[in-house]
Each structure stands twice: as C-alpha cells, then as structure tokens.
N, C-alpha and C positions, 0 to 999 in steps of 0.2 A: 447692593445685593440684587433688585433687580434688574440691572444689566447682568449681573451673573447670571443670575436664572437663564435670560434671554437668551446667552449663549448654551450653558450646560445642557439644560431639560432640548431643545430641537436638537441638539449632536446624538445625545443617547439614545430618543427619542428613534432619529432616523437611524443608529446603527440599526437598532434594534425590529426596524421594517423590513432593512437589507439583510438582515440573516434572516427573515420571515420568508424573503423571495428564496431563499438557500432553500428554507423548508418545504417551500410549494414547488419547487424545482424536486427534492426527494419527492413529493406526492406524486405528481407527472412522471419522473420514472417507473413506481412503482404500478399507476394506471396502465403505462406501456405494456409493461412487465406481463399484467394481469391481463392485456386484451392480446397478446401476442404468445400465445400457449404452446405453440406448433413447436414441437421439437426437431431437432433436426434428426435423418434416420440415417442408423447402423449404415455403413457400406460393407462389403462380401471383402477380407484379404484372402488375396489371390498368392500368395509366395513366389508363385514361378511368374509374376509379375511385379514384384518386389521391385523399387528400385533402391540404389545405395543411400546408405541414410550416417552421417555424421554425426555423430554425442558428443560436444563439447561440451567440457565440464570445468570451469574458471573458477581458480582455486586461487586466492590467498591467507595463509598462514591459520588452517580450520584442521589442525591434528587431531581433535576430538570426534571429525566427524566424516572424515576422509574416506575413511577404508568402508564405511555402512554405504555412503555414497557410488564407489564405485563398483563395489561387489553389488550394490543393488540394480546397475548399468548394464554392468557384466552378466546377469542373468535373464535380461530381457530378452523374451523369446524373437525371433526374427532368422531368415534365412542363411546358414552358412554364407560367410564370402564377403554377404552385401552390407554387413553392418559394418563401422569403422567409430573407436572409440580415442577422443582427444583429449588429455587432460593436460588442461594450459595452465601450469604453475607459476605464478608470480611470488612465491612464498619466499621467506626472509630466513625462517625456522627450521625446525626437525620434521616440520609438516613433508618438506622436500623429499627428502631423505624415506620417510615411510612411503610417500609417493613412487618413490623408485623403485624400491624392494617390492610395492605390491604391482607396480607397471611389470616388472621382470616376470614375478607369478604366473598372472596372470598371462602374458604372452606363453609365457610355458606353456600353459594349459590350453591353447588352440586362440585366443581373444587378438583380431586387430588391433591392435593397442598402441596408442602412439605417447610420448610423453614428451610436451615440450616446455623449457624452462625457463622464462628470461630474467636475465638480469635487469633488466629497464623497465620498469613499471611507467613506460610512461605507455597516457589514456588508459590506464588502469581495465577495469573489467573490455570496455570497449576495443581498447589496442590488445586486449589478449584475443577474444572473439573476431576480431579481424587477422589481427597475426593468426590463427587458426586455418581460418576461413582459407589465407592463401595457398596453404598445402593441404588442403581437404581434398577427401575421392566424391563425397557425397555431394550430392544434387539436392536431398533434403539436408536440413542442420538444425538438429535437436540439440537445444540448453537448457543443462540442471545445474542450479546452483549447488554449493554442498550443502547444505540444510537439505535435501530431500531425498526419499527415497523414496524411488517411479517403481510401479506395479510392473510386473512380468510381461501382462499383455498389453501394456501401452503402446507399443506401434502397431498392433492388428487392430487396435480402433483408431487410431488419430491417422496410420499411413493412407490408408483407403482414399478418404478425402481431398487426395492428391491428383485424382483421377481427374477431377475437371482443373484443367491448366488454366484458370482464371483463380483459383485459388494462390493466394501466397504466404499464409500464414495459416496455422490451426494452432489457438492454445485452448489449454484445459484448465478446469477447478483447482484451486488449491485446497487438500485438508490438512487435519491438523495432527499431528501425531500426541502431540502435549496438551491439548485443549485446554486437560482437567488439571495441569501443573500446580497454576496457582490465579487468583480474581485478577492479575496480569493480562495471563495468557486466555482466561476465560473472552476478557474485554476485545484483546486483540483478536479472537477466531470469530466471536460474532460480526466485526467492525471488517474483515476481511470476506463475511459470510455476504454479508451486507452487496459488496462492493463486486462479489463473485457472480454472485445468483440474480440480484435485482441490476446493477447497473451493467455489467457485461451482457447479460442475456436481454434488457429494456434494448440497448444501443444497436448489437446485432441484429436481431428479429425485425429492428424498425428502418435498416440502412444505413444507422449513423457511425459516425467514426467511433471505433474502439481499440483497444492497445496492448500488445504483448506485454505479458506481466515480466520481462525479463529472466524468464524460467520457466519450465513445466509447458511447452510449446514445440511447434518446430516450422522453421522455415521452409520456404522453395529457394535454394542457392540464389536463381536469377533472380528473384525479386529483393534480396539484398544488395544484390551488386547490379541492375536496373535503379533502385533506391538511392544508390551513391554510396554505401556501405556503412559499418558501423561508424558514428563521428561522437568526439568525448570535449563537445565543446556545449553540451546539458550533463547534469547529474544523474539524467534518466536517460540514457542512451536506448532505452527498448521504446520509452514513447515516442521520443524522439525516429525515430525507424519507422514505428509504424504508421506517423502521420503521413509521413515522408511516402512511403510505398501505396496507403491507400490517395493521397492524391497526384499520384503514377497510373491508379487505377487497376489496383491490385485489388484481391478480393480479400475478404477474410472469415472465417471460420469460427465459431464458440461452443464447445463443446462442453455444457452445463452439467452434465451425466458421468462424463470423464473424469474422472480426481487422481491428484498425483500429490503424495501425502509429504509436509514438510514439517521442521519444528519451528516454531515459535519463540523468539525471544523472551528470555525467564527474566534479563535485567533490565528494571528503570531506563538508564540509562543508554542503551543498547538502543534500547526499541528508541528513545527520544531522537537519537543518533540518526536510525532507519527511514523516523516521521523528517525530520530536516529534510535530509537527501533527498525523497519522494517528493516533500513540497517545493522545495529549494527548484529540483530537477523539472516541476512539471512546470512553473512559475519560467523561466529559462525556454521552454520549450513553446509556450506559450510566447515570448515575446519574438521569435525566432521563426514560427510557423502560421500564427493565426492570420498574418496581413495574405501569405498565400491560399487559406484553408477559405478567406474571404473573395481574393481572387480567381478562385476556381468555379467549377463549372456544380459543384456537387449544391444540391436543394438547399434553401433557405434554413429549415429546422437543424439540417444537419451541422449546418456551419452556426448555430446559434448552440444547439448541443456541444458542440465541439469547443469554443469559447466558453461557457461553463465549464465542462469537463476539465481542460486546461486551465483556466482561473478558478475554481472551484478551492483553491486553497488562502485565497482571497480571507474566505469568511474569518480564518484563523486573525486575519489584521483586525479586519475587522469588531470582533471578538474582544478584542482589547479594550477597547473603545468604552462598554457597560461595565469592563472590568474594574476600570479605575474610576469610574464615574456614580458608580450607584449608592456609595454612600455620599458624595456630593447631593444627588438628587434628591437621597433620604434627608439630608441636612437643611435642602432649600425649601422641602416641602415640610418638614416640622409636621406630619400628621397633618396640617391644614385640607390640603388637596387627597389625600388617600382613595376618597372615594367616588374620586371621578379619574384625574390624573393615570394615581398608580395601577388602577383596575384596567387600564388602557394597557399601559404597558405591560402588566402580565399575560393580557391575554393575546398580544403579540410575541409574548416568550412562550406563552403557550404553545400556539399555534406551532412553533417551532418545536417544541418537545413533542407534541402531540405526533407529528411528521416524523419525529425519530424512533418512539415507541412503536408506530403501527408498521415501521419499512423493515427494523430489526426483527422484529417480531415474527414478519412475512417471512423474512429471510431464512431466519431458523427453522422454522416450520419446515420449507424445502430442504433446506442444508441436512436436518439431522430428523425433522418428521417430529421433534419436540417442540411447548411452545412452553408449559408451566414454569420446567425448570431453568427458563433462561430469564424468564420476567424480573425474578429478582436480583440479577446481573443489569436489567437495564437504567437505575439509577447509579449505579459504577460506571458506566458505560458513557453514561452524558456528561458525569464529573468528570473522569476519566480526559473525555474531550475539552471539557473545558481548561481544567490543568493543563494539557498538553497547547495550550495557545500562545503561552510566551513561546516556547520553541519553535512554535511552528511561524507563527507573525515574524519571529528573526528570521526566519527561512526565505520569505517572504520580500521582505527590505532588500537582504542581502541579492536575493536575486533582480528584485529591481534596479538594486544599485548598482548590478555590474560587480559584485563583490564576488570575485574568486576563490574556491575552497578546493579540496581534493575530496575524490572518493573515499569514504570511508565506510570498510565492509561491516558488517553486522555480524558479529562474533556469536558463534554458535557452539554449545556444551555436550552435546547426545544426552541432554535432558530431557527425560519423556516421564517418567510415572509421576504421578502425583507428590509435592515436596521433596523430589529428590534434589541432592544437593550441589551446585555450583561454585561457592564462594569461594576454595580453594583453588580452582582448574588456571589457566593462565588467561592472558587476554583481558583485558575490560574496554571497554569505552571511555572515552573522556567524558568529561563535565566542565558545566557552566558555570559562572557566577548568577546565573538564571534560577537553579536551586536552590539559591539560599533569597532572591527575590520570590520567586514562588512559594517560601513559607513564610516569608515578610504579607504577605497578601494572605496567607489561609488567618494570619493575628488579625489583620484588616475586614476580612469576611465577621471574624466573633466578633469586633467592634461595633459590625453592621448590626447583627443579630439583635446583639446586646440594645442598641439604639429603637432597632423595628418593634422589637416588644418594649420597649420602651414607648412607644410612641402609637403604639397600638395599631401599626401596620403589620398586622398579621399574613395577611396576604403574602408580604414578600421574602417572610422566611421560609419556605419551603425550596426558592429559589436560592435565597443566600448560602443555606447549610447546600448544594449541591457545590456553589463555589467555594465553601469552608472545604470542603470535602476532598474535589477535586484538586487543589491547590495542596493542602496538606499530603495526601496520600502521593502525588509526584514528585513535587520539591524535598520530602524527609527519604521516602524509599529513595530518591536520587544521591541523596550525601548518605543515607545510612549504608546503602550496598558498594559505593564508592570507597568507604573507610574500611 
C-alpha cells in the first residue's frame, strides 16, 4: 500500500500544481489587463475614401439561420459600388435552395451579391474561404459566420483602422444574442466574455500574439495571401492564419468596444462538438507553429505567451489526472493525514478557483457593467468546466496523436428568448460513448462524498459536489437532449 501511495499522492499531487500554474497564468493576464487601460481611439470614415470590402459568409447546411444572417449583411451601411457580398455555400440541404431565392432577391434590390456553391467540401470552411478569396473584388475580407448578426455601422468603425497599412487584421467582441436562454448559455457568454475582454485585450495592449476569432473580423487581402493563405491542415484555420501573418510581421487590431452579436449554442452536445474542434485545432496549431514563433525575432514574453495560449488546452489533460484519482487519495489517506496533506492540496485547488472567480467576475463587470447577477452562475461555470474535460483531454490526445477528424460545424436554431424551444428543428450533433463515462464518474464523485463525510474530511466536499455537479449536469443533458 505504501508503494501505492508513493506513486498516486506525488501524480495528483503535481497535476494539481500544474493547473495552479494555469491559474497564475489567468492572474498575470488579468494584471496586464488592469495596467494596460488605453483604449484604442475611434478613427473619422471617410466614404469617398472607402475601399472595397468583401463579406464572406461560409455556409453549411444552417436553414434556421441563413436569411437573419444575410439580410443583416445586406443592411450594413457602407458606400454604394464598394461593398461586395460572398456567400460560399457548401450545404447538402434545402439550406441551398433558400440561399438562392434570397441571393436572386436580394440582387434585385440593388446588393453585389455573389452566390457560390460547391459540390466538394473539401478543406471545409477553409477551401470555402479561399475558394472565395480567388474571385473576390475586395482588398478588405470581412467573415461572419451564420450564427451572427453584424450591426449596421460595423464598417464605419472597424474600416478606418485600415489606414495604417501595417495593420492586417481588426477583429471585434462577440455578444451574445441568447445569453439569458438557458444556465447553458449563461456558462458559455461568460466563459467567451472571459476570453473576449481579459485575454484579447491583455495580449494586444501588451504586443503579444493574438488570433482572429474566425468571425466577426476583417482582413487586408494581402496579408492572407503574403501569409500563404487559408490552410485546413489545423481544425482552427483562423489561429492558424493569424500566427502565421503576425510572424510575417503583420500588425493586428482588438477592438474591445466593437461587438458584433452571435447566438449561442442551446445543445449539450453541440457546444461539446464546438470545445473539441477549438482544442483539437489550437493543440494542432501549436505543434505546427510554435518551433517557428520560437525561432523568430519577436520578445521572449511574447513567445512564452504565445506557447501557453496555444497549449493552454493542455490543462483539460491534465484535469484528468485529480479526476480519477481523488478517491484513491481519499482511500490512502483514511482521514489519517487530513490535516496536513489534504489542506495542502485544497489550497492549491484553491488557489486555482480563486483565479477563476476574480477573472470572470472582472470580465463581466466590463462585458455587461454587472457583477451580482453573474456570481451565482460562477459555481456552474467551474463544474461546467470541469465536466467538459473528458471531451476536451480526447481533443487533446487526438491531436497529439496525429488523429485525423473532419470539420464539424456547430449547428445553430435562431434560438434567442429565454426557453424557447429547439428539440424538434433538424440537425443535432453526434455523441460519445464519453457521456455515459461522464455519468459513470458523477456515481464515482457521491461515492467520494459519501466516504469524505465519512471520514470527516470535510474540507473536500465542497470540491467533490463541483465534480458530482459538473459531471452530472454534462454527461445526462448529453444523452437526454441526444434522445
């Protein structure tokens, strides 16, 4: 038994250091954050100095949300002549079909409108966005995905900034159209609020590398095709691009003030879909770019930033690690050690939690100017994350191993008011045998529970019930909305 110990208690022990460093890595963001306040300022649009600007909008099979998406395009104020609108259809469906009749419309009504449609999905969003690219008029190339609809005067603020020809990218805020849906969608706008406000604007203000969100942006033509162009050999073809252009020595923009409002994933499974691709892709992107991001000329912090950023989905493996291990720990320690041991290791979980309540917190405060009514969202938010670690840790493997998968889009409803309903519409996302492992684990957590008050380690239920919590609440909504 104690060779067991020997090995279990030091594994857990240092995962549980290693997501600490994760957590003082959110603190140093948020310090940046907080000492780097300068906003960036308004530029004057000049119209009779307009240049052409390109709207790709890469579609596949999103019927529900097509026509809000491009009538919201289509109304974007900008100068006759100079705007030109793309919509790159890869759709399988009736999506198609409505795309056509509202592209004809539309052209009727005076709109550059172009509609192109292939049959070969191959490189998926990327081969559509470069099949674009080759017959575009524009010199800028603005991408919305369908999930969003951009505000009217979105190019009188974001085109300005084009003026210095060092620039090669501006993107903007995401909001949230559906915020208030469901403790879902609550989870996901803080967790994107988080990622908007404090690490987008830490990285920019400070020099460091940061990364078109794949949407809600707009390029300079030449610096995509200076950069090499779109490539769909990551799952994340936008970070991948933008590492790629800023160590070309492109400049880039964050426009924290700007928001261009999208919806939200209302299913389980959808969003778990979304987390994969994004870890999978930036995991990928990371093995592909950091040996150059280290051979470049750009500052030591920046390339240390940079390297987290891009491995930063790490911690989900990581993660694992306390997961399967903490009733072990609780078993070898028998209450014996409680109070020295286990008070060690909570206040290294701590420490971690502590870092996630005060960055979220910050976040929201700017994001929406509220902080009361989010606080009680932030214990959903940390289970939330926790749950989501088997899929994300598979994301992870996979991309270290050289494991091939395809794009797979994030299916969106035009769900927006609070509870309104989805479960008949078409579309779903697949699933795992991971959600029926993730409620095998929330039985594992009450076994723990059960044990700690048993044992009068009091201390670590508070911890446990987050991972009863979060385990439950992912793995059942996954098989329940699935059936």
């Amino acid at each position: 038994m104690e060779n067991l110990s020997s090995i279990i208690v030091p594994l857990y022990m240092g995962s549980l250091l290693l997501l600490a460093l994760f957590g003082i890595h959110r603190y140093s963001l948020l310090f940046l954050y907080l000492r780097n306040k300068k906003p960036v300022q308004d530029r004057t649009f000049d119209p009779r100095k307009a240049p052409i600007v390109t709207v790709q909008l890469p579609i596949y099979n999103e019927r529900y949300v097509v026509d809000r998406l491009v009538r919201s395009v289509a109304a974007m104020r900008y100068p006759k002549g100079r705007l030109e609108i793309q919509i790159l259809d890869d759709s399988t469906d009736e999506t198609a079909g409505l795309l056509r009749e509202l592209a004809e419309e539309l052209r009727a009504e005076g709109h550059d409108l172009i509609y192109l449609h292939r049959t070969d999905r191959s490189g998926f969003k990327a081969g559509a966005l470069q099949a674009g690219l080759e017959v575009a008029r524009g010199e800028l190339i603005a991408v919305f995905d369908a999930d969003f609809t951009p505000d009217p005067g979105f190019f009188e603020r974001v085109v300005p900034h084009f003026a210095d020809s060092k620039i090669g990218m501006v993107q903007t805020r995401w909001a949230h159209i559906n915020r208030d849906h469901s403790m879902l969608t609550r989870v996901q706008s803080m967790l994107l609020d988080g990622h908007f406000v404090i690490e987008h604007t830490a990285r920019f203000r400070t020099g460091r590398f940061f990364n078109f969100n794949g949407t809600a942006g707009i390029w300079r033509r030449e610096t995509i095709e200076d950069s090499g162009g779109w490539q769909h050999d990551t799952l994340t073809e936008d970070l991948d691009l933008s590492y790629r252009a800023q160590l070309r020595g492109w400049q880039f923009q964050y426009l924290v003030d700007v928001t261009s409002p999208a919806e939200l994933p209302v299913e389980m499974n959808a969003y778990k879909s979304q987390q994969h691709r994004w870890a999978k892709g930036s995991i990928q992107t990371a093995i592909k770019l950091l040996p150059k991001v280290w051979a470049s000329r750009f500052p030591f912090k920046a390339k240390v930033e940079a390297t987290i950023h891009l491995a930063s989905n790490v911690a989900y493996a990581l993660m694992v690690i306390p997961v399967f291990l903490m009733l072990p720990v609780l078993l070898l320690q028998g209450g014996r050690e409680s109070s020295t041991v286990l008070f060690f290791y909570m206040l290294v979980f701590l420490a971690s939690t502590l870092s996630v309540i005060i960055f979220y917190l910050f976040a929201e405060h700017r994001a929406t100017g509220k902080i009361l009514r989010h606080i009680k969202y932030l214990p959903c938010l940390m289970s939330v994350g926790i749950g989501m670690s088997l899929n994300n840790a598979r994301a992870v493997v996979e991309a270290l191993a050289r494991k091939s998968t395809p794009f797979l889009r994030t299916p969106k409803y035009n769900v927006v008011e609070r509870g309104a309903g989805w479960k008949k519409m078409s579309y779903r996302a697949g699933h795992s045998m991971l959600s029926i492992l993730e409620v095998l684990l929330a039985v594992y957590f009450l076994v723990s529970i059960y044990f700690a008050i048993a044992n009068k380690l009091f201390l670590a239920v508070p911890v446990l019930l987050l991972f009863l919590f979060g385990f439950l609440y992912v793995g059942c909504l996954s098989l329940w909305q699935r059936s």
